[in-house]
N, C-alpha and C positions, 0 to 999 in steps of 0.2 A: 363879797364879804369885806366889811371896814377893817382896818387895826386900830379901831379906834379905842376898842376894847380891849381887855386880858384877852389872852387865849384860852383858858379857863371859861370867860364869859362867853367868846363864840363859841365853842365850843356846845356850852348850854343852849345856848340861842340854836343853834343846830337839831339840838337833840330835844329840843321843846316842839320842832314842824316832826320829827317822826310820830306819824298818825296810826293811832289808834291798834291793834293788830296786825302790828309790822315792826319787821326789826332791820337793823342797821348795825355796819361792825365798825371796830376803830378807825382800823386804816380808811373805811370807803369818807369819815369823818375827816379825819386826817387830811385827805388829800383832795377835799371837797374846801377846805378853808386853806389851801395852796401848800403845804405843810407836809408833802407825801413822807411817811418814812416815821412820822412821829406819832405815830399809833398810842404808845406808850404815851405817852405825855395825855392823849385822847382817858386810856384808861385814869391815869392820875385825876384828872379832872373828873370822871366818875366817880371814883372814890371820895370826892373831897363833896361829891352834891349830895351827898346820903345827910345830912344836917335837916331835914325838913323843910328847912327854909325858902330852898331858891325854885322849887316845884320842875325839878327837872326826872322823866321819868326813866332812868338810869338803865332800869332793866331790859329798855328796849335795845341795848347797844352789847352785840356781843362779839364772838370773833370773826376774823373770817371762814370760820369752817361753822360758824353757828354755835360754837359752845358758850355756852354760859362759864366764863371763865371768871367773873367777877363774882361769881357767887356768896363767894364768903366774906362779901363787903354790906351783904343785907339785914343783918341782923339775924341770921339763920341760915343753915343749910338751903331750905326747898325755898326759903322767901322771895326767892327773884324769878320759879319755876312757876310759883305760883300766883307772882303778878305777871307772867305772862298766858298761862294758862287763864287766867280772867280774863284774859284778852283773846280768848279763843287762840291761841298757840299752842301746839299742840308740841310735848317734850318731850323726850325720851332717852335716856342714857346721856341727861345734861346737852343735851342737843336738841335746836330748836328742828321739828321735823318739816320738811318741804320749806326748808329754809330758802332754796333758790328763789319762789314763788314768795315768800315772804319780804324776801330783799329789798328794802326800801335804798335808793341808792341819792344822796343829795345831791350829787354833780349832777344826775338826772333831772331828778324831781324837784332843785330849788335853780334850775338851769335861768 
């Protein structure tokens, strides 16, 4: 990953390759773009791509334990349950179920 960009922008760029019916958490973000620890700074940049604009699919990034922690940054309660749920994600008590198997992990998968 360059720093050629904001961190913000990689960030995006990250969370734009997580495909389809899979999710990814801050930290595994975080420490895929050398950063381990800035989890937080991960979520801020969530929060800030909810503008429509930059087409980044936000909902796919949750904790490490799979909660939808970011929830009340979509414009609704269930709205980020339910774009994952469109994605065949299966939720339950705000937790993404068989999250393990879900785990999309970037140190992996953009190795």
């Amino acid at each position: 990953m360059t720093n050629k960009d904001s961190f913000f922008e990689n960030v995006y760029e990250v969370v734009r390759k997580i495909p389809f019916g899979r999710v990814t958490s801050y930290g595994a973000i975080a420490e895929y773009l050398g950063t381990r620890g800035s989890a937080r700074m991960v979520g801020w940049a969530m929060n800030a791509s909810h503008n429509g604009l930059l087409n980044v699919p936000a909902h796919r990034v949750v904790n490490r334990a799979g909660l939808l922690t970011g929830k009340h940054h979509f414009g609704g309660p269930r709205v980020m349950q339910q774009l994952l749920e469109s994605e065949g994600i299966k939720i339950k008590d705000d937790a993404v179920v068989s999250f393990v198997s879900l785990f999309w992990d970037p140190k992996k998968e953009l190795a």
